[in-house]
C-alpha positions as CSV (number, residue, x, y, z in Angstrom):
1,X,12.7,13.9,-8.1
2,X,16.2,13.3,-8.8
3,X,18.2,15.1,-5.3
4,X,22.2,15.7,-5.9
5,X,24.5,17.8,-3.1
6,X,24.5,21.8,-4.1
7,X,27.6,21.7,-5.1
8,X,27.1,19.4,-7.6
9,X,27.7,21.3,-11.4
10,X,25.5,19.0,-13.1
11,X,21.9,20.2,-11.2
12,X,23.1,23.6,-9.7
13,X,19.7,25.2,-10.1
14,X,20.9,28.7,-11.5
15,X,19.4,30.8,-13.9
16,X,16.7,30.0,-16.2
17,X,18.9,30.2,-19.3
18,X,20.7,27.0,-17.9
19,X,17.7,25.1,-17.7
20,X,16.8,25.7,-21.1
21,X,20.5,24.8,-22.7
22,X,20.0,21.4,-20.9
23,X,16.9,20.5,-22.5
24,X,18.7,21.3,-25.7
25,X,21.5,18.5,-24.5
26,X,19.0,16.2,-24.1
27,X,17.2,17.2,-27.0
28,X,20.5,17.0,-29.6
29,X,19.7,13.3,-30.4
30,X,16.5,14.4,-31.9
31,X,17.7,17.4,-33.7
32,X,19.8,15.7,-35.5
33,X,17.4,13.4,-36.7
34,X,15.1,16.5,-37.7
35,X,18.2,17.7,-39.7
36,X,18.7,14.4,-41.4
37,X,15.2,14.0,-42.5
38,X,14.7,17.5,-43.8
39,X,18.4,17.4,-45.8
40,X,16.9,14.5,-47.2
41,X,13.7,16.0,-48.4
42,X,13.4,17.1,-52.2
43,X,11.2,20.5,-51.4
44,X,14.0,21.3,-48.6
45,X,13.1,24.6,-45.9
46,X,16.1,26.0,-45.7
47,X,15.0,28.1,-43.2
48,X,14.4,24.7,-40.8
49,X,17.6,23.7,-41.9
50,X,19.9,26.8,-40.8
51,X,18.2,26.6,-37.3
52,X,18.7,22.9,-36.6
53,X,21.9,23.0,-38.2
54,X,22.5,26.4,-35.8
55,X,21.5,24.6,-33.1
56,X,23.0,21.3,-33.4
57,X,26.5,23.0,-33.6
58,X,25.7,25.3,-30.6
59,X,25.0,22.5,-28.3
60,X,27.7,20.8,-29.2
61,X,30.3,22.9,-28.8
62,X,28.3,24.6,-25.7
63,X,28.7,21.3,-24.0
64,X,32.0,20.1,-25.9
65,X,33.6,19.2,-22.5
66,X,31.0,17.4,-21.3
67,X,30.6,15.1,-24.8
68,X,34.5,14.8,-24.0
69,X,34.4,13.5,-20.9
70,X,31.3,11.3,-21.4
71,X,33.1,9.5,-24.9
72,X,36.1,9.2,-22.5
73,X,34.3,6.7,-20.0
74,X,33.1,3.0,-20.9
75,X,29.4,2.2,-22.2
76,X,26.9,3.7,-19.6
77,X,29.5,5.0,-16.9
78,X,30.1,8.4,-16.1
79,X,31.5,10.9,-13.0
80,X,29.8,13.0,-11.1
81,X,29.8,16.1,-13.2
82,X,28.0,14.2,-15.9
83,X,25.2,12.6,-14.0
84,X,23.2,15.1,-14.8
85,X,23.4,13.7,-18.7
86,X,21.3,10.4,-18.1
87,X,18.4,12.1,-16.8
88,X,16.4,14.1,-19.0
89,X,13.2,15.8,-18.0
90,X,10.0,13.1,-18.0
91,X,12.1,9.7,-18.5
92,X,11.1,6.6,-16.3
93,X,13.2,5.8,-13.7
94,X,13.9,2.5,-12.3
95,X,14.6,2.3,-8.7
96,X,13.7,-0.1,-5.4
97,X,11.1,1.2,-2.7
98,X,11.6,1.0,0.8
99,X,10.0,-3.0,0.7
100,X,12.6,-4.1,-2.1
101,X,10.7,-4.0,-4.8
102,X,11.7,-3.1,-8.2
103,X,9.7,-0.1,-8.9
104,X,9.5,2.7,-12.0
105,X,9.4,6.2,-11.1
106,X,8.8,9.7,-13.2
107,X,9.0,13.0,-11.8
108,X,4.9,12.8,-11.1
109,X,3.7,8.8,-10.5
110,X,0.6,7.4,-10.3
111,X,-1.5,5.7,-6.9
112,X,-4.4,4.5,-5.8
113,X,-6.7,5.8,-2.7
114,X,-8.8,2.9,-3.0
115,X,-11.0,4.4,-5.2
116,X,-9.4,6.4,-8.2
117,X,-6.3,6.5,-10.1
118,X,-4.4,9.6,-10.6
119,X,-1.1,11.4,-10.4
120,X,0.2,13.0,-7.0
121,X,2.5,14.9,-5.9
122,X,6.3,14.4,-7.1
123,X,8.3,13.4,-4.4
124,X,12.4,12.9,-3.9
125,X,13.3,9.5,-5.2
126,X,17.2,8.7,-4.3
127,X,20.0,11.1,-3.1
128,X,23.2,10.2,-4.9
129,X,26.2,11.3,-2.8
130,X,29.3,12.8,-4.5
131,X,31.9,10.6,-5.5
132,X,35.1,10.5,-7.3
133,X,36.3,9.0,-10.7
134,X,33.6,7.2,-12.9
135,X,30.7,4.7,-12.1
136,X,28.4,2.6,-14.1
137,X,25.1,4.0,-14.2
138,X,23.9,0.5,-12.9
139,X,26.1,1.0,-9.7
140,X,23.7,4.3,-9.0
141,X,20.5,4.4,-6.7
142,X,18.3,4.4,-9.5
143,X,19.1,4.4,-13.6
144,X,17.3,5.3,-16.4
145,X,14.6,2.5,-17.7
146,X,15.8,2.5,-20.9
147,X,19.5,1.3,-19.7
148,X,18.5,-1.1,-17.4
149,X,20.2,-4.7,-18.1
150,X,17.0,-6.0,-18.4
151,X,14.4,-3.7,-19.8
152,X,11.9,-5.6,-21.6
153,X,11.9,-8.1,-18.7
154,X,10.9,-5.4,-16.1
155,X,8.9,-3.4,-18.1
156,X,6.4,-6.5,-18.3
157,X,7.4,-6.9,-14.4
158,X,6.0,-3.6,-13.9
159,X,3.2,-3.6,-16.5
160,X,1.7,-6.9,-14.3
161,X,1.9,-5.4,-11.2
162,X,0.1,-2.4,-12.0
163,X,-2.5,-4.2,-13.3
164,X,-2.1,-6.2,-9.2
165,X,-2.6,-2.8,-8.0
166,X,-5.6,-1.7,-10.7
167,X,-7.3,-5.2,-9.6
168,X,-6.4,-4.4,-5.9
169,X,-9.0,-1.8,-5.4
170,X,-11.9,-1.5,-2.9
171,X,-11.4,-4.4,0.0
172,X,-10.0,-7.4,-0.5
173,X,-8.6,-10.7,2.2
174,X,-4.9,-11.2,1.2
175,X,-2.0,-13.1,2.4
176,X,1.1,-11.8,3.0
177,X,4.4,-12.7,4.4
178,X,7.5,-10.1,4.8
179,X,8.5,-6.6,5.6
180,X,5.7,-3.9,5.6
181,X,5.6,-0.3,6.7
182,X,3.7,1.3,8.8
183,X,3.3,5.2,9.8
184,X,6.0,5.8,13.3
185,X,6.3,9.2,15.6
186,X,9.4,10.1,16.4
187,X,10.5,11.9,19.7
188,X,9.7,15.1,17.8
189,X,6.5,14.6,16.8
190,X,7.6,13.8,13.5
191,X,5.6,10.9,11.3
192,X,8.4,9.0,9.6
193,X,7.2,5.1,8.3
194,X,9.0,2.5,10.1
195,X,9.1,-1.4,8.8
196,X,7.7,-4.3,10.6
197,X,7.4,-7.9,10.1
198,X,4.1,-9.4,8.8
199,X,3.0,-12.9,7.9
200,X,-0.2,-14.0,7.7
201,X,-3.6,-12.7,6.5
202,X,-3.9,-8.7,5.5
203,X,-7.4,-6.1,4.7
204,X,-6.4,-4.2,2.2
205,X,-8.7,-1.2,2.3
206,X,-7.2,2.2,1.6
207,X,-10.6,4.3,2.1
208,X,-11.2,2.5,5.6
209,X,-7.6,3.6,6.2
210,X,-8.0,7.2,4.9
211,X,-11.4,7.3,7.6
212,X,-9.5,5.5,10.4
213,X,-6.3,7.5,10.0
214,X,-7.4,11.1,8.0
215,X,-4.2,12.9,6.4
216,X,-1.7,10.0,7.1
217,X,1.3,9.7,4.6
218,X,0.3,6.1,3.6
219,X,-2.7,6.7,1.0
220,X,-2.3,9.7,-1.3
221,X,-4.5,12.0,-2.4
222,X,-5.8,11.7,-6.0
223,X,-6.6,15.6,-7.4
224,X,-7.4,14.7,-10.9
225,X,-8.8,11.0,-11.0
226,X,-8.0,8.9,-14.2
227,X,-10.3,6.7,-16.2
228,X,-8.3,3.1,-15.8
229,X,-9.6,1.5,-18.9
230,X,-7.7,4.2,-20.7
231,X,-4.3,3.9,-18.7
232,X,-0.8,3.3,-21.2
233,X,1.3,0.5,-20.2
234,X,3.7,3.4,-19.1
235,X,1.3,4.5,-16.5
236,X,0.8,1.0,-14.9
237,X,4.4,0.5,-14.7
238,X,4.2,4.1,-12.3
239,X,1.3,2.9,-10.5
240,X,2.6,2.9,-6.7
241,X,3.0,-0.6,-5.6
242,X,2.2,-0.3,-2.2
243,X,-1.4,-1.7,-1.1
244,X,-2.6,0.2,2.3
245,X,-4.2,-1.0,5.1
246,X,-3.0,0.1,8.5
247,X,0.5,0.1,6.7
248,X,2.1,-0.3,3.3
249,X,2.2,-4.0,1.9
250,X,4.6,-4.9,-1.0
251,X,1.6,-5.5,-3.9
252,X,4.7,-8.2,-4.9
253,X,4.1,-9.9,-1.7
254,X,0.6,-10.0,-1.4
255,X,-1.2,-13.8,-2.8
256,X,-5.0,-14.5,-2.8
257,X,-6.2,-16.4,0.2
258,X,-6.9,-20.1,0.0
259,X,-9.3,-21.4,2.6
260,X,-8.5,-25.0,4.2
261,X,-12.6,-25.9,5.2
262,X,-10.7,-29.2,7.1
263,X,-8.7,-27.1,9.8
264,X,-11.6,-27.9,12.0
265,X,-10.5,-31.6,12.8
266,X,-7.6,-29.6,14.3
267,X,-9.8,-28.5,17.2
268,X,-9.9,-30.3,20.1
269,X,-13.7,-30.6,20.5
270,X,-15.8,-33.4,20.3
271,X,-17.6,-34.4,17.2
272,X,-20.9,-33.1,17.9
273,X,-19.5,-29.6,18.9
274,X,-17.7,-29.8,15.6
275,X,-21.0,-30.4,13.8
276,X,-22.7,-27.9,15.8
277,X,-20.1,-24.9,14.7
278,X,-20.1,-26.2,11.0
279,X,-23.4,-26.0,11.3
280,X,-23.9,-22.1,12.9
281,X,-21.5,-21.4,9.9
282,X,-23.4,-23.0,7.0
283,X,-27.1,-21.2,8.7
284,X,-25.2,-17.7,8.9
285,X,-24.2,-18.1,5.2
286,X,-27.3,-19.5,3.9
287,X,-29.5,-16.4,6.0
288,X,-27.6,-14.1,3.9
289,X,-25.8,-12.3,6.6
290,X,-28.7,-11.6,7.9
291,X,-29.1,-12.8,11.2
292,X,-26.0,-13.3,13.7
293,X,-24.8,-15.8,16.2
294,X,-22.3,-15.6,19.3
295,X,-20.3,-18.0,20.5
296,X,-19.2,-18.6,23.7
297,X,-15.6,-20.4,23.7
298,X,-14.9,-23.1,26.3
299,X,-11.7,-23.2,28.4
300,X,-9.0,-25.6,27.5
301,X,-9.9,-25.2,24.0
302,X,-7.8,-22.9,22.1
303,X,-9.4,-19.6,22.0
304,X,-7.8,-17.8,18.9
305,X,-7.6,-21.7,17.5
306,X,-11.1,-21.7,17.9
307,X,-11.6,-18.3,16.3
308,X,-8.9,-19.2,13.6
309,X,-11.3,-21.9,12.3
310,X,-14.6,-20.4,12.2
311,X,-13.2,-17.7,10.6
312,X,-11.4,-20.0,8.0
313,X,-14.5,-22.1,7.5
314,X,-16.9,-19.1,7.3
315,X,-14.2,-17.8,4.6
316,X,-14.1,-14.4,6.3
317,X,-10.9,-12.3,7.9
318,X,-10.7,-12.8,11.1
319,X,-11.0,-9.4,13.4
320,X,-9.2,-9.9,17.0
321,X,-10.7,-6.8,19.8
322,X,-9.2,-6.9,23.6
323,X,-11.9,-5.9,26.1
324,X,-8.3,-3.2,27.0
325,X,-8.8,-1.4,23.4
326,X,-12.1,-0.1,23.9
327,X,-11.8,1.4,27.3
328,X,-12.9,1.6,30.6
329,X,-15.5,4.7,30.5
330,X,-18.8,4.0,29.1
331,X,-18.2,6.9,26.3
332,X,-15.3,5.4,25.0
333,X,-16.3,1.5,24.8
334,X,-19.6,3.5,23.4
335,X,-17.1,5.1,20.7
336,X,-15.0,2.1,19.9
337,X,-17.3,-1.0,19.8
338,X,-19.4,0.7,17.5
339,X,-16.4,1.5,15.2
340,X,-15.4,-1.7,15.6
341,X,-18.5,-3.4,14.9
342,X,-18.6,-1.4,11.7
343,X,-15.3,-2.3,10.6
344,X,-16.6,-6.0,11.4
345,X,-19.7,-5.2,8.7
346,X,-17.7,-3.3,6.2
347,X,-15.4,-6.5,6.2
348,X,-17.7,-9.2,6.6
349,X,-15.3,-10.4,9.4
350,X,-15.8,-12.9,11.9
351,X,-15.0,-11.1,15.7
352,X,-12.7,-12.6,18.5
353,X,-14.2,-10.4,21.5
354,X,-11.1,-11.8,24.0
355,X,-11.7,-10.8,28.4
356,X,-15.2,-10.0,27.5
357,X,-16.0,-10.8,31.5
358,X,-17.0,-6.3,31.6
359,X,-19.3,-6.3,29.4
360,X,-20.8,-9.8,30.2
361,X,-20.8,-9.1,34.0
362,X,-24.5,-9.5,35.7
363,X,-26.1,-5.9,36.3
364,X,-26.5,-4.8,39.8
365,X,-27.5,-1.9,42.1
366,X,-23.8,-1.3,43.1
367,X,-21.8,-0.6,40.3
368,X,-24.0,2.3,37.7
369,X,-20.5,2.7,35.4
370,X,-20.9,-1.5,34.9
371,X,-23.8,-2.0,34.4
372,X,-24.2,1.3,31.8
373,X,-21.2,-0.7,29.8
374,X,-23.2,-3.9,29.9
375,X,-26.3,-2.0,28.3
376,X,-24.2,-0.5,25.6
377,X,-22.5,-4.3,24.7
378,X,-26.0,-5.5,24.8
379,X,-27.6,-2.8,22.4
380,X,-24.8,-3.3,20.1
381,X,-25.2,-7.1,20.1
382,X,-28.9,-7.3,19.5
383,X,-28.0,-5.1,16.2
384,X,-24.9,-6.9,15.0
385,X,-25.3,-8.8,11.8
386,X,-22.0,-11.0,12.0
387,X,-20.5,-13.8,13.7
388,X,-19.4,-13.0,16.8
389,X,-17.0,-15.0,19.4
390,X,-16.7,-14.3,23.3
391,X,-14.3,-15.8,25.9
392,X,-14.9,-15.6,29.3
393,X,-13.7,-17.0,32.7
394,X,-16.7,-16.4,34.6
395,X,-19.5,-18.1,32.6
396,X,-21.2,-17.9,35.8
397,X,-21.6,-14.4,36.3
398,X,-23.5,-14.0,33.1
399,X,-26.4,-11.0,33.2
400,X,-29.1,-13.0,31.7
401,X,-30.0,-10.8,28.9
402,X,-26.9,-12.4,27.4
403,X,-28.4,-16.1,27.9
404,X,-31.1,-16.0,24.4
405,X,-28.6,-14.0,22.5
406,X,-25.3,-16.9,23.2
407,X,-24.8,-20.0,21.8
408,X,-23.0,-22.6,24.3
């Protein structure tokens, strides 16, 4: 977890022996307590006595240099050589991620795949170049919980956001504004996670992700899951606060979604049409998602407006396809719109079907790859479930099946 340059005295990984004196460093406070306690016992073991008095004086005078050094340097600063001191084995470790965010760390930490809790694998947290002379430990990286300026403050910080992430689980409509990250090749080949701006409206939904995008770096895998009624406060201050969904979202960031049912006066429509979408919205609702309705958008209306607002009065996320994403070859619109319409299910989203003039295209004798991608539309609109919305520039080159099935 913690990386430091090889040449660095205070974590050259030598022999085991080293190791093992360093965890009796970090282990002196406690012995001395041990040795206090037992001295002040009236049926006193000797025998415990001799060893932790053995060794409390071997430590110290193994490491007398280093106490010298450290009692040389002001409250919680220290050099390079002495780094090493701060950090014993299993401590929590405060830090920022890659989004800002304040964040605890321990060598393992805990995440979410969207549907258990558990720890993963340890990964490096901070690499602390070498430097000269002494530094604050609050000038580092990352520092020790327990010396932070403001522990009690971030530890409930931390404690409230992992019970964010704990509550975060499964799908769930949030808005979001800022920096997210999202999973980049570079000219090698090599998948490193780039940030990009978002603001607006997010799916969270980690499994979905995991199926989309199988053995991405975005949403761990959980070997061991964790029941989450029986988590410490320590473990939700690991939990990873990072919500997935195409990319990583700061949990921080991330607000429930409030619905504005008036945004419809902002369409330039007249009443009647108003009424008439209002009223495909309520049916939908009230049919228990059972039955679906398409919608064919007018020009000189505001397509995504339009889309924007059913969406927003339906109370669903709003899913945006290009007629370009699903292909040209009957296979692949075959393989996509049926993905697509099942992320549209699992989400319960309202679809924005933009340059749908391919699929919608009148069948004829001349054109066999057509007309076999107008069949596939059609069979996958007669068993959609949802709301869907169509634009179009040639409303007059409609194949007819379309005409019981669209709403004008």
């Amino acid at each position: 977890m913690y990386h430091f340059p090889k040449s660095s005295p205070c974590c050259s990984h030598g022999t085991k022996d080293t190791d093992e004196l360093k965890l009796l460093f970090y282990a002196l406070p406690t012995l001395r307590k041990e040795l206090e306690i037992e001295q002040g016992k009236e049926n006193r073991d000797q025998n415990k006595i001799f060893e932790l008095e053995a060794a409390v004086q071997f430590t110290r005078e193994h490491y007398d240099t280093v106490f010298t050094t450290l009692e040389e340097f002001p409250d919680n600063h220290i050099d390079f050589g002495t780094l090493w001191t701060r950090f014993p084995h299993h401590i929590l470790v405060y830090s920022s991620d890659q989004l800002g965010q304040g964040r605890a760390y321990r060598v393992d930490y805990l995440d979410s795949d969207g549907k258990w809790v558990g720890y993963v694998e340890s990964r490096t947290l901070a690499n602390v170049p070498q430097f000269s002379g002494s530094k604050s430990i609050h000038d580092l990286p990352f520092c020790p919980l327990s010396l932070h300026r403001d522990q009690d403050g971030v530890q409930k910080q931390l404690i409230a956001r992992g019970s964010k992430v704990l509550s975060l689980k499964g799908q769930h409509l949030q808005g979001y504004k800022g920096h997210a990250l999202a999973e980049d090749k570079d000219k090698y080949g090599s998948v490193k996670l780039k940030k990009f701006n978002s603001h607006g409206r997010v799916m969270i939904d980690p499994v979905t992700f995991n199926e989309i995008v199988p053995n991405n770096s975005i949403v761990p895998q959980i070997p061991t899951p964790l029941i989450e009624s029986k988590l410490s406060d320590d473990e939700k201050m690991l939990l990873n606060p990072l919500a997935s969904f195409v990319g990583a979202f700061a949990i921080s960031r991330l607000e429930p979604v409030t619905w504005n049912d008036a945004i419809i006066d902002s369409l330039v429509l007249y009443q009647e049409r108003k009424d008439f979408i209002r009223d495909l919205v309520r049916h939908h609702a009230q049919r228990d998602n059972t039955s679906a309705f398409d919608d064919f958008v007018p020009p000189g209306v505001g397509k995504t407006l339009t889309a924007e607002v059913v969406a927003e009065i339906a109370h669903r996320p709003l899913y945006v396809i290009s007629s370009g994403e699903l292909g040209e070859t009957s296979s692949s619109v075959q393989a996509r719109l049926m993905r697509a319409m099942e992320l549209a299910e699992t989400w319960k989203a309202v679809v924005l079907l933009d340059e749908a003039d391919v699929f919608l295209a009148e069948r004829d004798d001349d054109s066999l790859s057509r007309n076999a991608i107008t069949s596939i539309f059609l069979r996958h609109l007669e068993y959609y479930q949802g709301i869907l919305l169509l634009t179009t520039n040639r409303l007059d080159s409609f194949d007819e099946a379309f005409q019981s099935r669209i709403h004008f």
